[in-house]
N, C-alpha and C positions, 0 to 999 in steps of 0.2 A: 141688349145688342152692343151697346159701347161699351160693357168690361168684355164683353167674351174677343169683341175685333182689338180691344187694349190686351188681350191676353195673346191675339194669334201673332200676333210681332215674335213672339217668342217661338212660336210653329214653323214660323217663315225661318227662325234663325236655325232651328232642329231640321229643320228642312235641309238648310243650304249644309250643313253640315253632314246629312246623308247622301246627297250627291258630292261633296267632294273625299269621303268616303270610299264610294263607287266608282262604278261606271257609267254614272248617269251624267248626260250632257247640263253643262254650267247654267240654272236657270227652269231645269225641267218639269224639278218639282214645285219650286218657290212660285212658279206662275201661276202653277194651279191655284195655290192658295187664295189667288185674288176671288177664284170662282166661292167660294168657301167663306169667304166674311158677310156677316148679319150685316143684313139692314131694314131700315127702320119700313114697317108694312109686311114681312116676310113673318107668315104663318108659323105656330109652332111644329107643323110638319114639313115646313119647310127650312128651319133652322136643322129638327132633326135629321134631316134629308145632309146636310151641309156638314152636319158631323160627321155622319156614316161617311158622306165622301172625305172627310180629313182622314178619318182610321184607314178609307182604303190605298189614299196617297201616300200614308205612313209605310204601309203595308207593304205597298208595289217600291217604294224604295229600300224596304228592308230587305225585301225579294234579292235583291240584284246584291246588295251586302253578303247576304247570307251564300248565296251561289259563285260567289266571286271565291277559286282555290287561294288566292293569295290571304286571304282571312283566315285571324288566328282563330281555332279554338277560345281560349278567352273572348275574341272579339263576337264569334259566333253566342258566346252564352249572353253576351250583353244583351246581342241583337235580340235572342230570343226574351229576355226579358223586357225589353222593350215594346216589343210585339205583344206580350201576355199582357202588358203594363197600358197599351191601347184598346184592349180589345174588352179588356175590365171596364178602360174610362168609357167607350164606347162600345154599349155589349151587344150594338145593331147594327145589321147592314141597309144597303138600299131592299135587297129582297125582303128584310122582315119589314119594314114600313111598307111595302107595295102589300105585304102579304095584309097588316095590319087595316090599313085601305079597306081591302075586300069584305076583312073579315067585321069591320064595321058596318058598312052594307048591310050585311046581314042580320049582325049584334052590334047595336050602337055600347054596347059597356062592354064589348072589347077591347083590353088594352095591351099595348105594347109588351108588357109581362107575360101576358097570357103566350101572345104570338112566338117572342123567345123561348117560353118556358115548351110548348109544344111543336117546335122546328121540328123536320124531319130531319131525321140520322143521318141523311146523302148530305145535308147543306148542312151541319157543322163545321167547322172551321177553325179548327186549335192548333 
């Protein structure tokens, strides 16, 4: 928990740096990040839960990058690498851990692998 929240100082800074970027109001992303730092007592599905929401904050800032006409091409390729370059660090959403959940219930040696590896077609995400 205290290298990964020593590490999200740096998230907060890529953050702030996607809103001024954008069109994103001053602050809209970086706040989220408070929701999003470990701490100590927080489940390993609950840490996992807190990444999936970093990739998606990542995400929904890269959105407004990416659709903004004033963005170059170059800048559009960054983004998209950027994008690819989050989705590798974090290869889950919230829907696959909820999915994951269930599918424990059912099969407790269920794992997160299996759940990604057998998404349905509608809910990928590239």
């Amino acid at each position: 928990a205290q290298a990964y929240n020593a590490m999200a100082t740096g998230f907060q800074r890529s953050l702030a740096q996607i809103e001024s970027a954008g069109l994103m109001p001053s602050g809209a992303l970086t706040h989220q990040m408070d929701a999003v730092l470990f701490k100590e007592g927080d489940t390993n599905l609950t840490k996992l839960h807190k990444l999936a929401q970093t990739r998606q904050i990542v995400e929904a800032g890269m959105e407004v990058i990416e659709a903004n006409p004033r963005v170059t091409p170059e800048e559009k390729a960054k983004v998209k690498s950027v994008l690819e370059s989050i989705r590798a660090s974090v290869p889950f959403t919230h829907s696959d851990l909820i999915r994951l959940q269930v599918e424990q219930e059912k099969d407790p040696a269920a794992t997160l692998k299996s759940v990604i590896d057998n998404k349905p077609k509608w809910e990928v995400v590239r």
